[in-house]
C-alpha positions in Angstrom: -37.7 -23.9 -53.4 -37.4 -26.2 -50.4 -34.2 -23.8 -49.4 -36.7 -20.6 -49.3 -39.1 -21.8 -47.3 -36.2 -23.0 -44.5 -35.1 -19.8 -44.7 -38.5 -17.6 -43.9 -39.3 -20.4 -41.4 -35.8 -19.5 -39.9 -36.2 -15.8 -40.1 -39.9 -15.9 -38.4 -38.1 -17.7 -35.9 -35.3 -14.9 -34.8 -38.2 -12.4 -35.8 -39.8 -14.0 -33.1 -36.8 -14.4 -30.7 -36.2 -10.6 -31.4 -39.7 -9.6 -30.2 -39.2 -11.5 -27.0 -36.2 -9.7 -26.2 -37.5 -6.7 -27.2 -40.5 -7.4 -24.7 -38.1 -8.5 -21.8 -36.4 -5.2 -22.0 -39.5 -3.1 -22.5 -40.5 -4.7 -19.0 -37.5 -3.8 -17.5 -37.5 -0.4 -18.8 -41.0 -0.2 -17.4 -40.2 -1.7 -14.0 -37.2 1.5 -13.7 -39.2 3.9 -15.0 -41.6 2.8 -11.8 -38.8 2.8 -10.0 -37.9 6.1 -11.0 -41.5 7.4 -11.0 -41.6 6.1 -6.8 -37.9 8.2 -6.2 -39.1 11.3 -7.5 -42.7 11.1 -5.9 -40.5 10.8 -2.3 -38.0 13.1 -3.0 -41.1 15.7 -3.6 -42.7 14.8 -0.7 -39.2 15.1 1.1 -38.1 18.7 -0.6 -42.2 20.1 0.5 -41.1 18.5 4.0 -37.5 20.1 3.8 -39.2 23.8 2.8 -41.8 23.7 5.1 -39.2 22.8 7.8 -36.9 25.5 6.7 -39.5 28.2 6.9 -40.4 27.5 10.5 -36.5 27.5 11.3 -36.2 30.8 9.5 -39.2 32.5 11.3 -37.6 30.7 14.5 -34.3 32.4 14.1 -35.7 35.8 12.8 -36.3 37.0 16.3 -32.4 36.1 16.8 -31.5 38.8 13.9 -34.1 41.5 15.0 -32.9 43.7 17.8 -33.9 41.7 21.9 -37.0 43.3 23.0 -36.3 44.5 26.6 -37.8 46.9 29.1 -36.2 49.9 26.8 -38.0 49.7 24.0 -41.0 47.5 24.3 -43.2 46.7 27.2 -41.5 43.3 28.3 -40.9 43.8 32.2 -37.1 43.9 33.9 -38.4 40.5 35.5 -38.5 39.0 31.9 -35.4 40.4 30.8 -32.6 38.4 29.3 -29.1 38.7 31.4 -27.6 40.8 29.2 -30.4 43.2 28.7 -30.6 43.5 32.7 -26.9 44.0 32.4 -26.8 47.4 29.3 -30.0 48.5 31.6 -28.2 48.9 34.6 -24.9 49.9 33.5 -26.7 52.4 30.7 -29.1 55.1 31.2 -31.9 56.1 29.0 -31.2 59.6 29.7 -29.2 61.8 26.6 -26.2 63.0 27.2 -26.4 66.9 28.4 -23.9 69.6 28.3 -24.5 69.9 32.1 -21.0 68.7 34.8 -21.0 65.9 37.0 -22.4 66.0 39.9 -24.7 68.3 42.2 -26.1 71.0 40.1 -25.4 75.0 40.6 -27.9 76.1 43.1 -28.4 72.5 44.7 -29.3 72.3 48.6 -27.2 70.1 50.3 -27.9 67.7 53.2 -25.9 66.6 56.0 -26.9 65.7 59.8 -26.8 68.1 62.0 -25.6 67.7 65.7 -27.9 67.9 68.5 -28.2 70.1 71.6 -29.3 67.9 73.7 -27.4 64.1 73.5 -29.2 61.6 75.4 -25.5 60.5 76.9 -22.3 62.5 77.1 -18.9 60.3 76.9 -15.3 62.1 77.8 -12.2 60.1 76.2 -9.3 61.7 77.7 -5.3 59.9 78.5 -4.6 58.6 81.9 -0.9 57.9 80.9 1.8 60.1 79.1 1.9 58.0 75.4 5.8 59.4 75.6 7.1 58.9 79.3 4.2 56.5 80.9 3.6 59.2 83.7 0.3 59.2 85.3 -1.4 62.5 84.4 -5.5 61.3 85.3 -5.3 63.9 87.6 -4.3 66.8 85.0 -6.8 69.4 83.2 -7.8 68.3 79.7 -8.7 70.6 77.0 -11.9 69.9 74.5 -10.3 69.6 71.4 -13.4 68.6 69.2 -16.5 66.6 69.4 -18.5 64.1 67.5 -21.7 62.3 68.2 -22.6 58.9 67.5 -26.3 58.1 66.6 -27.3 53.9 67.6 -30.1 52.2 69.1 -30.7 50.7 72.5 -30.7 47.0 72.9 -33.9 45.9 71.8 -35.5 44.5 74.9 -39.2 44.1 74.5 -41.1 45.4 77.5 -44.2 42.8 78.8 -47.2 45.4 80.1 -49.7 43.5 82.7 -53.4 44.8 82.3 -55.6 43.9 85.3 -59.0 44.1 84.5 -61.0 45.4 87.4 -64.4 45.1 87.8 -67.3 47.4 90.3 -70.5 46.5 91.3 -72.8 50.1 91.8 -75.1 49.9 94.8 -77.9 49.7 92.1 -76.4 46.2 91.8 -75.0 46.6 88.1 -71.8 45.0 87.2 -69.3 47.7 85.7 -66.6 46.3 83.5 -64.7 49.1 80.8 -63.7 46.0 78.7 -64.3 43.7 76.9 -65.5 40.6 78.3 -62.5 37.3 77.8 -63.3 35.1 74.6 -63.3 31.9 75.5 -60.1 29.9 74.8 -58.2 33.0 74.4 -54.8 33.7 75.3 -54.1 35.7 77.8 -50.9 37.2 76.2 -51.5 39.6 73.1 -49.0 41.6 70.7 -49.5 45.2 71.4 -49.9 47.8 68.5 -46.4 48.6 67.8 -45.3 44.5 67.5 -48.5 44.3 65.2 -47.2 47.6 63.0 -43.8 46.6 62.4 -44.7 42.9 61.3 -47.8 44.7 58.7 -44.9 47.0 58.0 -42.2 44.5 57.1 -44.2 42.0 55.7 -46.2 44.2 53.1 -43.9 47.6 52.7 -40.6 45.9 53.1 -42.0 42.2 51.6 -40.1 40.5 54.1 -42.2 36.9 53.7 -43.3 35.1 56.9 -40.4 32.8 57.3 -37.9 35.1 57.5 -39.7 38.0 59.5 -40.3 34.6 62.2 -36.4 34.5 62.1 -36.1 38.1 62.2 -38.3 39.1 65.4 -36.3 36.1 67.0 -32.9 37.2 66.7 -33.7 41.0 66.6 -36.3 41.2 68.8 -36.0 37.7 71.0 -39.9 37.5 70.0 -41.0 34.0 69.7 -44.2 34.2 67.0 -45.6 31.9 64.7 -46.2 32.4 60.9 -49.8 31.5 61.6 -49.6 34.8 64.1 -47.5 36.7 61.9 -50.9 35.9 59.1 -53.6 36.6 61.5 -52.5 40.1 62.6 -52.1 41.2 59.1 -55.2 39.9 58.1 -56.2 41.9 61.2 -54.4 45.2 59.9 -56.7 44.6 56.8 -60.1 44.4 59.1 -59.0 47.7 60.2 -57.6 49.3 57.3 -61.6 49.0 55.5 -62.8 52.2 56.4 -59.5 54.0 55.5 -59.4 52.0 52.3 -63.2 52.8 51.2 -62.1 56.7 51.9 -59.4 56.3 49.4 -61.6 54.5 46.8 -64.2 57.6 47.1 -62.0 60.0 46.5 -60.3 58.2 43.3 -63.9 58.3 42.7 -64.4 61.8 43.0 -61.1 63.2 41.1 -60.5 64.6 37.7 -57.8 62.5 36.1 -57.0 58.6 37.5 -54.1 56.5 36.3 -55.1 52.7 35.8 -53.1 49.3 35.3 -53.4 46.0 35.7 -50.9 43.4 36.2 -51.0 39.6 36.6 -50.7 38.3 40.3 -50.5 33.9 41.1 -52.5 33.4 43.7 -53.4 30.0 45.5 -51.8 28.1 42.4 -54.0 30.4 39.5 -53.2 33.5 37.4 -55.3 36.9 38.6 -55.2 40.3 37.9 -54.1 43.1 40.6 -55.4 46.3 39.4 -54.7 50.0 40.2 -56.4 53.0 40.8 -54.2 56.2 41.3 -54.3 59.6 41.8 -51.6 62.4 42.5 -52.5 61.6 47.0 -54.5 58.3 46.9 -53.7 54.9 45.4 -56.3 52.0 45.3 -55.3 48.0 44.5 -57.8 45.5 44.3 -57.7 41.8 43.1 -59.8 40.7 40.2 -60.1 37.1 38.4 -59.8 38.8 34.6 -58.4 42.2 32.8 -61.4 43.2 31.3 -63.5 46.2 31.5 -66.6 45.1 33.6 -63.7 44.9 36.5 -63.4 48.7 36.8 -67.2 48.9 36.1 -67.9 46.7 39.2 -65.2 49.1 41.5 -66.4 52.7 39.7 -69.3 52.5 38.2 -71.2 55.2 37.1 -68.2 57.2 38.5 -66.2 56.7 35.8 -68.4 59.1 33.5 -66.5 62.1 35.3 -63.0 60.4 35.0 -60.1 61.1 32.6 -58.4 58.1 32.5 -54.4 57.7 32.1 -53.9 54.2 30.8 -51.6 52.0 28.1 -53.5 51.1 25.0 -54.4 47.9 26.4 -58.1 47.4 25.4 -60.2 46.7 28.1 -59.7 50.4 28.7 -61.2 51.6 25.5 -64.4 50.1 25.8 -65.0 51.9 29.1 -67.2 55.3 29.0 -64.1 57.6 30.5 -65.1 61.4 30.1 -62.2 61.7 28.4 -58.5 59.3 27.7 -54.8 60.2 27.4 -52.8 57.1 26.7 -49.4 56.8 27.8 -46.3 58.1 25.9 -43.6 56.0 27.4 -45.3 53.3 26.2 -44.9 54.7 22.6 -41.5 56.2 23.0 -40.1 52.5 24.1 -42.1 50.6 20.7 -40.5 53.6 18.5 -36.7 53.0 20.0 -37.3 49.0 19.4 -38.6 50.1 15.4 -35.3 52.6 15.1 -33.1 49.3 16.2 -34.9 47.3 14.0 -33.8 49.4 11.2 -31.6 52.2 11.3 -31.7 53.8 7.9 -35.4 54.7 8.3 -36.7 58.2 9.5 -40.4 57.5 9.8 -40.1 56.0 13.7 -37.4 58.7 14.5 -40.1 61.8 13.3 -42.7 60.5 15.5 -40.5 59.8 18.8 -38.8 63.3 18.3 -42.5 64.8 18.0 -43.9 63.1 21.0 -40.6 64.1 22.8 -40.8 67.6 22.3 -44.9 67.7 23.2 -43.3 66.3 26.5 -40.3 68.9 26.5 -42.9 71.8 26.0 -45.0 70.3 28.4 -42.1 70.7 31.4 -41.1 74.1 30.1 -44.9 75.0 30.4 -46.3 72.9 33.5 -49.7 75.3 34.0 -50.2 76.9 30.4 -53.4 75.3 28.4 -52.1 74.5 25.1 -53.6 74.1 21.6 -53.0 70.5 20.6 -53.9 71.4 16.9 -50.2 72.0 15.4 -49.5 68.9 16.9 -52.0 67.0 15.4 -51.6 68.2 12.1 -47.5 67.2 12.2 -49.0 63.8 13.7 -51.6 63.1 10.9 -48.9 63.9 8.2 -46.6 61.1 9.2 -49.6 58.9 9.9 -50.8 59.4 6.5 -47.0 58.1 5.0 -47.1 54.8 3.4 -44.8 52.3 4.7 -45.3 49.3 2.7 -41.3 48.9 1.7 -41.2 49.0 5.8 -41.3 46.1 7.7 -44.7 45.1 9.2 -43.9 46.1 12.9 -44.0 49.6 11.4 -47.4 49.4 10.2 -49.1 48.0 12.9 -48.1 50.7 15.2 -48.8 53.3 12.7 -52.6 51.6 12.8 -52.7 51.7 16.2 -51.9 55.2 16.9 -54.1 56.1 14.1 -57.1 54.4 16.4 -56.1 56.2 19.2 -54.2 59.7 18.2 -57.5 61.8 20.2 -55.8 60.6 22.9 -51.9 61.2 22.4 -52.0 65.5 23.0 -54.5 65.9 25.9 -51.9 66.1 28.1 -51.2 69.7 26.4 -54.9 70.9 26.7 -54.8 69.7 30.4 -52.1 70.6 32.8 -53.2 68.1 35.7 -52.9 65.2 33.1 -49.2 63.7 32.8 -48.3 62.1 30.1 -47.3 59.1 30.8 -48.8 56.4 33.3 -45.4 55.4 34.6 -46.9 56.5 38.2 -49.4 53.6 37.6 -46.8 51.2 37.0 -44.4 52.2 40.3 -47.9 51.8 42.7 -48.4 48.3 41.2 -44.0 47.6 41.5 -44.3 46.3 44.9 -46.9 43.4 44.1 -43.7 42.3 41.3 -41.5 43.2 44.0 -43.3 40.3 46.2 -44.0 37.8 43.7 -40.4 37.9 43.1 -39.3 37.6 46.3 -42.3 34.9 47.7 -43.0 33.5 44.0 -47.2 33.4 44.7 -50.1 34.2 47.0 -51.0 31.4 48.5 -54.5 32.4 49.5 -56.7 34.7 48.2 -56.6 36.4 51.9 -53.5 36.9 52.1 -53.6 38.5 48.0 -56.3 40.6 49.2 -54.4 42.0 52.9 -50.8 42.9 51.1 -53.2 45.0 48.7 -55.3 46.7 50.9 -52.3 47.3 54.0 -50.4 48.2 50.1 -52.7 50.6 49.5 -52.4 52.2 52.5 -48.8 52.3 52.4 -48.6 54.1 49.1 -51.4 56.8 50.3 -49.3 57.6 53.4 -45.6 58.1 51.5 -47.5 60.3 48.8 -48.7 62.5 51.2 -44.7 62.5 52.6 -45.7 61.0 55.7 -44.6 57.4 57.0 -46.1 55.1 55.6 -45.7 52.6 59.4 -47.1 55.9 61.1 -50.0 55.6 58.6 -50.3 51.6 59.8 -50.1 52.4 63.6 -52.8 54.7 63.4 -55.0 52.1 62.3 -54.5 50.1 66.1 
């Protein structure tokens, strides 16, 4: 009996022992299991980070496997152009290979100089010695055997004119003076109209910046002037350019069709907007602080009721009341070459830019005939109307956009004096790019607002084929 109870005593005992052990590794299971619990709650948090990271990489590098957008197919600028984009654009043109030869063109009118009648100076070249023997034969006949003519310039001397004021007193005792009266503190020694011409000339036409036309009047010239003089007759040029320029504003004002574009100009350390206004003759560039549609309002007004305007699809334009639009369809044509590099296998981009190319083809076979733009329309609505879902987006969103502005894709058909393209727009406004590129930035808003006006000018003269420094002398 007293063995029994020893032995239940003994087995409560490791029962006991058992249970602790049991506990202790219960506990330690529990504290891994924690553990564990902590690993994968970081490792989630890490893998989220890790996918999140990886789809910002991917959407980074997709622009790496879609085709470079250039000046060829989209509308990023040359200036903006990677090297070797700048590089296949100059060494490959856009044009399509025709059947046509190399060369000047059956029927083409040559050019060469022509000598004249009357040379300013006559030079004989004749031996004085026998090349063979040595024998002096100065005083034997010579034969003309040919001639040529050499065109140069003089050396450039500039010539100093004295004006003396004279003054006469009438015996009614009045003083008679046909000038002027001196300013007080002025100079007596002035630039005369042709000095004040060439520097407009090369500084705005040529954008030859201050520095270097001080450098150039010096060595060319031997004219000592300052780029503080070299600023004050431009801004002068401007002062009398005003009335020339307000002529050319009313009679953008008063014509059919205009082409408009805007582009961004730095000036005095800020971004503004140049602006355009062109015609076939007359070409108007203004400086504005924004791109939207109030800044045509303020220059037209009510003018642009009668206007049909020849613009890109940028939206400022859209909001205006035009009499009528036509958007432009190099514009298009680029964005359609950029979707057919994007993907090659698809039609839908090749359909529309053959369409709009044969509208332009039959356009230049036709220049004066009035077309119907309805059989175009129709062919445009049908590939409109195609669903490209299995597409990319880029697709869609310029099918949505030419569905917002397709009345204005055809006018060009219905009207013969409407081009269709704005790509005169976009030369007028070259020569502000040409400038920043060359000075970097306007660094006042007088000087922005003189290289636009003298520009405008400029561009008037040379599209009425004269010159456009004739067309800045006048205004002395």
């Amino acid at each position: 009996m007293d063995e029994q109870v020893t032995d239940i005593s003994q087995t409560l005992k490791e029962l006991a022992n058992d249970l602790k052990a049991m506990r202790q590794t219960v506990d330690s299971q529990h504290t891994e299991i924690c553990q564990l619990n902590r690993t994968v709650q970081a490792q989630s948090k890490e893998i989220k980070t890790l996918k999140k990271e990886n789809t910002e990489l991917r959407t980074r590098l997709s622009k790496y496997e879609e085709p470079p957008k250039d000046s060829t197919n989209s509308s990023t600028p040359p200036s903006k152009e990677s090297m070797k984009s700048e590089v296949l654009r100059r060494t490959k043109s856009l044009r399509e290979t025709s059947d046509k030869p190399i060369g000047g063109q059956l029927g083409h009118e040559g050019h060469t100089r022509e000598m004249v009648d009357a040379p300013d100076e006559v030079i004989e070249h004749s031996s004085h010695y026998c090349q063979d023997c040595g024998k002096d034969i100065s005083g034997l006949e010579a034969t003309l055997e040919y001639i040529t003519q050499e065109i140069d310039i003089p050396a450039i001397v500039p010539s100093i004119s004295e004006h003396r004021h004279l003054a006469k007193v009438c015996s009614c005792g009045f003083h008679n003076r046909p000038y002027a009266p001196k300013k007080r503190g002025g100079n007596d020694i002035t630039f005369g109209k042709n000095i004040q011409a060439l520097v407009t000339y090369l500084n705005v036409v040529q954008c030859v910046p201050y520095e270097r036309l001080q450098s150039l009047l010096k060595t060319i010239f031997n004219i000592e002037m300052s780029q503080g003089t070299i600023s004050n007759i431009i801004q002068s040029t401007r002062k009398k350019a005003m009335p020339a320029i307000e002529l050319i504003k009313d009679h953008i004002c008063q014509s059919p069709v205009v082409g408009f574009d805007e582009s961004g100009c730095y000036c005095n350390g800020r971004l503004d907007w140049s602006w355009i206004a062109q015609t076939t003759y007359y070409t108007f560039v203004f400086r504005a602080s924004g791109r939207a549609g109030k800044v045509l309002e303020g220059q037209f007004g009510d003018a642009l009721k009668k206007i049909t305007a020849v613009t890109d699809r940028h939206a400022a334009y859209f909001v205006l009341d035009f009499k009528d639009h036509q958007i432009c369809l190099a514009h298009i044509l680029r964005e359609l070459q950029y979707l057919n590099e994007l993907d090659s296998n698809q039609n839908w981009a090749r359909n529309v830019q053959e369409l709009l190319k044969e509208a332009i083809h039959e356009r230049n076979q036709n220049p004066s005939t009035k077309m119907d733009t309805s059989p175009w329309l129709t062919r445009l609505d049908n590939l409109l109307k195609l669903s490209l879902g299995h597409l990319k987006e880029d697709f869609d969103r310029l099918r949505k956009g030419l569905i917002k502005c397709k009345d204005y894709i055809f006018n060009f058909l219905e009207n013969p004096d409407i081009p269709s393209t704005n790509n005169a727009s976009e030369r007028g406004i070259r020569k502000l790019k040409i400038k920043q590129k060359i000075s970097g930035t306007f660094r006042s808003d007088k000087g922005a607002d003189a290289f636009m006006a003298v520009h405008s000018i400029a561009d008037t003269a040379w599209k009425n084929k004269q010159s456009p420094f004739e067309a800045i002398l006048a205004l002395y």
